[in-house]
C-alpha positions as CSV (number, residue, x, y, z in Angstrom):
1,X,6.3,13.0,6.5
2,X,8.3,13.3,3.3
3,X,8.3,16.5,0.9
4,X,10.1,16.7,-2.2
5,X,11.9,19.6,-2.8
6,X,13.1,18.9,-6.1
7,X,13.2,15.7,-8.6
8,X,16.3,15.1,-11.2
9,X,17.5,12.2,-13.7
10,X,20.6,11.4,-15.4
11,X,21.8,8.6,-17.7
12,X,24.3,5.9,-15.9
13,X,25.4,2.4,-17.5
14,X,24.5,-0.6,-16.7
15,X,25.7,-4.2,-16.3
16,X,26.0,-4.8,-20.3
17,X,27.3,-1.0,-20.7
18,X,24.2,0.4,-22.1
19,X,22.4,3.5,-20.8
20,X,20.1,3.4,-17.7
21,X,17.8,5.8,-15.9
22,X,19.0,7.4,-12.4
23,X,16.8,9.3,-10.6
24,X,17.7,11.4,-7.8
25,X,15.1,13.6,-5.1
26,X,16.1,16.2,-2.9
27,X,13.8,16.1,0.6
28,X,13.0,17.4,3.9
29,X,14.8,14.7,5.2
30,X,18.1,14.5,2.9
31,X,19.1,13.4,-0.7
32,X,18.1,10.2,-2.3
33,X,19.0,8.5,-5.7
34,X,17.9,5.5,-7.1
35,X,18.5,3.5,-10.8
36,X,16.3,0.9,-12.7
37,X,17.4,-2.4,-14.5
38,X,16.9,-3.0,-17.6
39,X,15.8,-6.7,-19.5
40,X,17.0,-8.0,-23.1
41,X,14.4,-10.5,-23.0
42,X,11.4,-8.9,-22.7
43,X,8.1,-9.9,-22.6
44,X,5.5,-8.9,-25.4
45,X,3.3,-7.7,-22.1
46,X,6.0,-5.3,-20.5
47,X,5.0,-1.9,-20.2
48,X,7.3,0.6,-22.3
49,X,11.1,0.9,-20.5
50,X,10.6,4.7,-21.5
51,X,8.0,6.7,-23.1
52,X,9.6,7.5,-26.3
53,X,13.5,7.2,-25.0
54,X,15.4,7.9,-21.9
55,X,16.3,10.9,-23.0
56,X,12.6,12.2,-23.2
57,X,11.9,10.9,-20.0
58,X,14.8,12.5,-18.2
59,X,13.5,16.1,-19.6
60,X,10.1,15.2,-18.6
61,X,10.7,14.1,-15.2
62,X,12.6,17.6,-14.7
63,X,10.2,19.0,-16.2
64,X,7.2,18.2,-13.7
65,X,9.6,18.5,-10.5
66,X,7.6,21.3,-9.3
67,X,4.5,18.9,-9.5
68,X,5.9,17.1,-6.3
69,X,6.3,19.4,-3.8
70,X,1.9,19.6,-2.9
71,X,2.2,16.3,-1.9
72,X,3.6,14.2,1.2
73,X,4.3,10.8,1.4
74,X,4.3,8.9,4.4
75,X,3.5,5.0,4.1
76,X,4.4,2.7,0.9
77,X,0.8,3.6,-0.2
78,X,1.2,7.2,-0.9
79,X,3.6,5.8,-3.6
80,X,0.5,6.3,-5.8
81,X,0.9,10.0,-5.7
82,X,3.7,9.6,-7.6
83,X,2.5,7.5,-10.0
84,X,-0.6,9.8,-10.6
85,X,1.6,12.7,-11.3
86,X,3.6,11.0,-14.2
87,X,1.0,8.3,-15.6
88,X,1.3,8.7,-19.4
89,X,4.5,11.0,-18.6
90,X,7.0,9.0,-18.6
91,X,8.0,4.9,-18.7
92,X,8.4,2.7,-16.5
93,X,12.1,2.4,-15.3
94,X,11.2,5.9,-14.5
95,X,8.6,5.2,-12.3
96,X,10.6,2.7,-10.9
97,X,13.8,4.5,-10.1
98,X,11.7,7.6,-8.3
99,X,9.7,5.4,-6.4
100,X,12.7,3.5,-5.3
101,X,14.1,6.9,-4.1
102,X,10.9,8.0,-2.3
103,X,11.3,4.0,-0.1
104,X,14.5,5.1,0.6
105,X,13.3,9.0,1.9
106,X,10.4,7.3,3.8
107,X,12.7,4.9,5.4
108,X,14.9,7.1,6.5
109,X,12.5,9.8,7.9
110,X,10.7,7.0,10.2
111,X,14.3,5.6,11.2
112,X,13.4,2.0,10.0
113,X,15.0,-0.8,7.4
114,X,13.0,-0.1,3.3
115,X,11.7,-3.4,3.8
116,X,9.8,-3.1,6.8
117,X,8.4,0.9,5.0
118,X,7.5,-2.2,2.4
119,X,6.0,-4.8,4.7
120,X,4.1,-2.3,7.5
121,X,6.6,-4.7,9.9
122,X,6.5,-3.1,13.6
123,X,9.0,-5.8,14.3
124,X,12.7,-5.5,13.4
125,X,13.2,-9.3,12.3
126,X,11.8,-10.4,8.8
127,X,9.2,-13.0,9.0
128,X,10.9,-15.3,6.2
129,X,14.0,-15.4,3.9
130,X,13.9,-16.4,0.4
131,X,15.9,-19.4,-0.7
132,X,18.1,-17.6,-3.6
133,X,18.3,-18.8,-7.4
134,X,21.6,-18.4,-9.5
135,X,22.4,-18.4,-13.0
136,X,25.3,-20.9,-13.3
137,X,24.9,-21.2,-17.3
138,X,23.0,-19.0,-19.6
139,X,21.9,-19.2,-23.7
140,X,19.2,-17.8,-25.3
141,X,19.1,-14.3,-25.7
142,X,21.4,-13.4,-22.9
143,X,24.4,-14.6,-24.6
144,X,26.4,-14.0,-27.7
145,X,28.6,-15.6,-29.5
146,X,31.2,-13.7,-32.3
147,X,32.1,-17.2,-34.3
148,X,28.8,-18.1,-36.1
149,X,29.9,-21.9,-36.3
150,X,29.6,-22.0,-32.2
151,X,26.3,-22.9,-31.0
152,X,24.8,-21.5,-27.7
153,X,21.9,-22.9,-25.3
154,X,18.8,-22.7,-26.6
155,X,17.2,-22.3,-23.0
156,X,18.0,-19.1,-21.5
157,X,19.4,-20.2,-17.8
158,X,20.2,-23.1,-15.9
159,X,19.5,-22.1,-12.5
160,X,20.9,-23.6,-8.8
161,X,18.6,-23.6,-5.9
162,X,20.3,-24.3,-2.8
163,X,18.7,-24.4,0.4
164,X,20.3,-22.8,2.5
165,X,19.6,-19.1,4.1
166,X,21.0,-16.5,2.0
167,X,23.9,-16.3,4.0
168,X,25.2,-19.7,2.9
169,X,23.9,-20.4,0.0
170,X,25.2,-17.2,-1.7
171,X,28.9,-19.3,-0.6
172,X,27.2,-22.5,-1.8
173,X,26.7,-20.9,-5.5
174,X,29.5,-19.0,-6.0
175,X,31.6,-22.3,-5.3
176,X,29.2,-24.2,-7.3
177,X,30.4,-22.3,-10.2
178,X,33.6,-22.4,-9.9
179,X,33.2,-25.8,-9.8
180,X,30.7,-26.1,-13.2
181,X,33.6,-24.0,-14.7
182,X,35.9,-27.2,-14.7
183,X,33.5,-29.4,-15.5
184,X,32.5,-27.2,-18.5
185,X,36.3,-27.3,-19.5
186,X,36.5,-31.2,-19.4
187,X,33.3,-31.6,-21.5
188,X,33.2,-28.4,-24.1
189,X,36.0,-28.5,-26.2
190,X,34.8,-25.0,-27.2
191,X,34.7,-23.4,-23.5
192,X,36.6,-19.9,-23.5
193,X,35.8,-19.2,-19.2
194,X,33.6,-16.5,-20.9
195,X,30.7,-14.9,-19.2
196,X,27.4,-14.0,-20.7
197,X,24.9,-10.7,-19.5
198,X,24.2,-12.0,-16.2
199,X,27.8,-13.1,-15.4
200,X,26.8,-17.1,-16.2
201,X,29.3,-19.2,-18.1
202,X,28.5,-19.6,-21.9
203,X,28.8,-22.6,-23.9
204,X,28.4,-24.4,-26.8
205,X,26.9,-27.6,-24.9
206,X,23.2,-28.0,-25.3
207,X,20.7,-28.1,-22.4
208,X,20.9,-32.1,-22.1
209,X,24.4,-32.1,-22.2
210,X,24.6,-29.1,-19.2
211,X,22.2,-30.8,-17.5
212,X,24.4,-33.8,-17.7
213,X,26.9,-31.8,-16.5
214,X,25.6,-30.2,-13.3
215,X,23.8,-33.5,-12.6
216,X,27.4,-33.4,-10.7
217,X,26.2,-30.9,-8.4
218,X,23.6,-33.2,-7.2
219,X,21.7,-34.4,-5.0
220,X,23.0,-31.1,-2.3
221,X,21.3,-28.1,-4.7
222,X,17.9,-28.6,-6.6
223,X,18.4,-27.5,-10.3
224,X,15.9,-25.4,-12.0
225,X,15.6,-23.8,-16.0
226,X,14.8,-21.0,-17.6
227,X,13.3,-21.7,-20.7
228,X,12.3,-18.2,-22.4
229,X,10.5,-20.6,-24.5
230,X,8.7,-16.9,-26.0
231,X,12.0,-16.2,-27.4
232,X,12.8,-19.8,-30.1
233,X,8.9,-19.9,-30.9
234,X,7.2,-18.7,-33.8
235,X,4.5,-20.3,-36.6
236,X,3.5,-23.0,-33.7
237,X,6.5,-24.4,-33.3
238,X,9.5,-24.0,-31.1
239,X,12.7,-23.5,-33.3
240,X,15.5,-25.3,-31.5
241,X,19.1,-24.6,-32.9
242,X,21.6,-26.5,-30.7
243,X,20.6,-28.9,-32.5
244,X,18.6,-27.6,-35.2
245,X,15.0,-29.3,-34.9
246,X,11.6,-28.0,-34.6
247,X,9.0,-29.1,-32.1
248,X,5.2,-28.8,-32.1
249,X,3.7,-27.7,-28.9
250,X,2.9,-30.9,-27.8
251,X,5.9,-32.4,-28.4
252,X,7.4,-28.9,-26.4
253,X,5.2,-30.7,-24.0
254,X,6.9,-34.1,-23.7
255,X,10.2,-33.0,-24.4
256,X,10.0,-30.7,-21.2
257,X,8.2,-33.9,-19.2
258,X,11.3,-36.1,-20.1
259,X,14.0,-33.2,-19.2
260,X,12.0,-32.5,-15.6
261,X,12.0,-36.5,-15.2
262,X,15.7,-37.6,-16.3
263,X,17.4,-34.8,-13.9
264,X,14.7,-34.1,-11.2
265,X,14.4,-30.5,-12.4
266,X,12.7,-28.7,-9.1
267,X,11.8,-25.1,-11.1
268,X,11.2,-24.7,-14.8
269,X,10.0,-21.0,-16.3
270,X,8.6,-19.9,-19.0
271,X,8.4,-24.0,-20.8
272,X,5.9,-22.9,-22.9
273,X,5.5,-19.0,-25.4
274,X,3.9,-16.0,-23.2
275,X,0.5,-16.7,-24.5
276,X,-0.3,-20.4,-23.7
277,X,-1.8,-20.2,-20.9
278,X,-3.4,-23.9,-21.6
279,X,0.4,-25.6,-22.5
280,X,1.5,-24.2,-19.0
281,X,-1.7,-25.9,-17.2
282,X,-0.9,-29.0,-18.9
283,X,2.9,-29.2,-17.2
284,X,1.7,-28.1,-13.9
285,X,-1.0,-30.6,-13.8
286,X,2.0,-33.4,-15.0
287,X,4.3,-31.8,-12.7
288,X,2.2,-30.4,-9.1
289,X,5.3,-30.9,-7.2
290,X,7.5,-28.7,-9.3
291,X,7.7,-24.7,-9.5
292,X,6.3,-24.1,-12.7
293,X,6.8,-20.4,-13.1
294,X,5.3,-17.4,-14.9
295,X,7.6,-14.5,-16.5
296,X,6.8,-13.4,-20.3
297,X,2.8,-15.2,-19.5
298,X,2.6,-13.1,-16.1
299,X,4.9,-10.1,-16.8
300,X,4.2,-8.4,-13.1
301,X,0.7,-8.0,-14.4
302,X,-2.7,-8.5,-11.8
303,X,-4.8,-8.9,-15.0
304,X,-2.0,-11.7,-16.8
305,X,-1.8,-13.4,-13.0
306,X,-5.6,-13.2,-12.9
307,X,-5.9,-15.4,-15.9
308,X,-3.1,-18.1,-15.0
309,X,-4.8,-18.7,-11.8
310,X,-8.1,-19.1,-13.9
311,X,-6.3,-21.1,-16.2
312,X,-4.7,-23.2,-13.3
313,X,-1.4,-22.8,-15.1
314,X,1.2,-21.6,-12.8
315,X,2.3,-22.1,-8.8
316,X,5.1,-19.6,-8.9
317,X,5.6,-16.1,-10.5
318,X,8.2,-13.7,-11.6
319,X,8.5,-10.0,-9.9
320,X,10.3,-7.6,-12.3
321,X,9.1,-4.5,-10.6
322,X,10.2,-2.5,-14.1
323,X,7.6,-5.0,-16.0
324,X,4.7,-3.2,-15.2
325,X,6.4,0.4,-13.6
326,X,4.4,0.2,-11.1
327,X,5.0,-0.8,-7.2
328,X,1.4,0.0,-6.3
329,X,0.6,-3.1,-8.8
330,X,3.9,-5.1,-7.5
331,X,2.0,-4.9,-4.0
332,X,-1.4,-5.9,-6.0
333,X,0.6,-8.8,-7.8
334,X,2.4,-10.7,-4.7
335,X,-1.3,-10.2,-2.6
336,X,-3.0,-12.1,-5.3
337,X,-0.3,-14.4,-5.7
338,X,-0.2,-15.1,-1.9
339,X,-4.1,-15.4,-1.5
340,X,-3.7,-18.4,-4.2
341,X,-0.7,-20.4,-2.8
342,X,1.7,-19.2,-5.9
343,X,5.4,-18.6,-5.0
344,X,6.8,-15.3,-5.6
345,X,10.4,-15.2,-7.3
346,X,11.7,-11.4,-7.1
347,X,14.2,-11.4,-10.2
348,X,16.8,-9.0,-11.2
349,X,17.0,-8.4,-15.0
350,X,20.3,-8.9,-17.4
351,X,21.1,-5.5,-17.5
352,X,21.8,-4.5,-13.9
353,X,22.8,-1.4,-12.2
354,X,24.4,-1.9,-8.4
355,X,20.5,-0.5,-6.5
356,X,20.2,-3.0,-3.6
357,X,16.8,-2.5,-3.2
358,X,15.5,-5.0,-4.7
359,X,16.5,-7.2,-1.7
360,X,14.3,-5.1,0.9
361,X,11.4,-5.4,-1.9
362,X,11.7,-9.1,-1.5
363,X,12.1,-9.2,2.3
364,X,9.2,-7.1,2.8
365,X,6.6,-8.9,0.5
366,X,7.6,-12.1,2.1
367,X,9.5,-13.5,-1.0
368,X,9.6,-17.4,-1.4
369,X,12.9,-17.0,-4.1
370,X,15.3,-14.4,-4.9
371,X,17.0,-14.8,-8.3
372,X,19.6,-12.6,-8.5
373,X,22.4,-14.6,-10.3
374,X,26.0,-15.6,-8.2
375,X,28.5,-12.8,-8.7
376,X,29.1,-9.8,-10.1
377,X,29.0,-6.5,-8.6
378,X,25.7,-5.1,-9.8
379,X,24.3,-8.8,-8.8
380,X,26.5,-9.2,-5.2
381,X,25.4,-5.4,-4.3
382,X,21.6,-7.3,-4.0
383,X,22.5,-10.6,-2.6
384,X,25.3,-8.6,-0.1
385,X,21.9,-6.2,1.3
386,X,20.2,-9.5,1.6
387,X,22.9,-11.0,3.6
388,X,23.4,-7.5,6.0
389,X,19.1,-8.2,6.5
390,X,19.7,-11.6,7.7
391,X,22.9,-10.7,9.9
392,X,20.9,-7.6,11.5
393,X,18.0,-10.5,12.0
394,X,20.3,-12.7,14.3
């Protein structure tokens, strides 16, 4: 079993250079560290990153180091010790991070993978793969642009599902870029080969025009979208500014309908604000054949995920671990999301550190996606641990 002698945290930076949470644990059975993500485009739902700041957290968590050393943690279920001991202490990317180190202490004491500490697997081969989804083009709130004039994406991500094993369709994406990259350059007259927070290309194009665009891609890898619709929507309407027009729900509705229908869109998140549960239903009832997928509605959240399968409004769902700070709930989330046929997506966030375990979390609650953009190195440390799981597998 695992004893902690002693827990620590510092401040480290992340994929956008802003200030993350590392948490390191000195054991019985060696050293660990770990670090936690961090999203721009958060839902209204999230729990708190931090409980006042990150600077409070790290002196709290220091604080109660002593607290850990009564208990011993053996199994992925004894990760509610540690939750017990800082509920109310400290935020969630600080639960996060320390739970991630204790996986990695528990792993290494019982001389096995951290996804099979995460699964209960006795047997040393995963039982499935996910297929992986990459961020070829972003807008929305994950990019910038300095001259005002430029416009941006209104949708969030335009996402490339190959299906391939992770192996090959990491290869697949990242030439699948390179190749959107001189398309974007014949067709935006504004294209600088700039990146955005999660390393996609940024444009001026709006989303038909992209979607025209990697309709070049096709038919060999499905295309999906990340809509963030939470983040253009306010007053009942969904402001669009690329171009500048305004759409009432319903004709969010029929917009989306025609978009799914003109380029055989396969996966399509967040199409609707995080609170309409009923506009969600609505496309999924249009659209049973397509991954219509929770993020801002379900935010990582049993109670949110118990009212969309009430509602009948989603067949796939978002894991952000750091949404709910939490990965006794993460457990709860993908068992209820299993028991009613809805597709779990592990997903990185836009402000990334280079922790790889997100990639055991997926493997060991049987993942159906893994979004985790195309390149990068805080995004490639992920999908690289993904591809050792699968090599170790052969």
């Amino acid at each position: 079993m695992v004893s902690i002698k002693e827990v620590n945290a510092v401040t480290i930076l992340d994929s956008r250079g802003e200030k993350t949470i590392k948490v390191s644990i000195k054991t019985n059975t060696g050293d660990f560290s770990a670090s936690a993500p961090q999203g721009k485009s958060i839902g209204k739902y999230e729990v708190k990153t931090y409980k006042k700041d990150i600077e409070e957290d790290i002196k709290q968590i220091k604080n109660m180091s002593d607290y850990f050393a009564d208990e011993k943690y053996n199994d992925f279920d004894d990760l509610r010790k540690a939750e017990d001991i800082l509920a109310g202490h400290v935020g969630g990317n600080t639960i996060i991070a320390l739970e991630y180190a204790i996986l990695k202490a528990i792993a290494k004491e019982q001389k096995k993978q951290v996804w099979q500490i995460v699964s209960d697997n006795i047997n040393t081969r995963p039982k499935k793969f996910p297929r992986l989804v990459g961020n070829v083009v972003g807008g929305g709130k994950h990019s910038t642009t300095q001259d005002s004039e430029i416009r941006k994406p209104d949708f969030q991500e335009f996402l490339l599902i190959p299906l391939e094993k992770p192996i090959k369709a990491f290869e697949t994406n990242k030439k699948a870029k390179e190749k959107t990259k001189i398309l974007l350059i014949e067709n935006d007259k504004n294209f600088k080969s700039e990146t955005n927070d999660e390393n996609a290309w940024k444009t001026s194009l709006n989303e038909r025009e992209i979607l025209d665009v990697l309709s070049y891609l096709k038919p060999n890898i499905p295309l999906g979208l990340d809509i963030a619709s939470s983040g253009f929507f306010s007053r009942k309407k969904y402001h669009y500014l690329n171009p500048k027009l305004d759409r009432t729900i319903g004709e969010q509705l029929v917009y989306l309908s025609s978009l799914i229908e003109k380029f055989d869109i396969l996966y399509i998140e967040d199409p609707f604000e995080e609170n309409d549960f009923e506009g969600f239903a609505k496309l999924l009832k249009k659209f049973p054949n397509r991954l219509i997928v929770g993020d801002d509605l379900t935010v990582t959240n049993s109670q949110r995920l118990e009212k969309a399968i009430e509602n009948k409004s989603i067949n796939a769902i978002i894991i952000k671990p750091n949404q709910c700070g939490s990965l006794i709930e993460v457990k709860k989330v993908c068992g209820l999301a299993k028991k009613n046929n809805i597709k779990l997506v592990f997903s990185h966030r836009s402000g990334e550190t280079e922790e790889s375990i997100l990639a055991d979390l997926a493997i060991g609650f049987e993942a159906d996606f893994f979004k985790c953009g195309i390149n990068g190195k805080e995004r490639e440390a992920k999908l690289k641990r993904l591809a050792d799981i699968e090599k170790e597998a052969k």
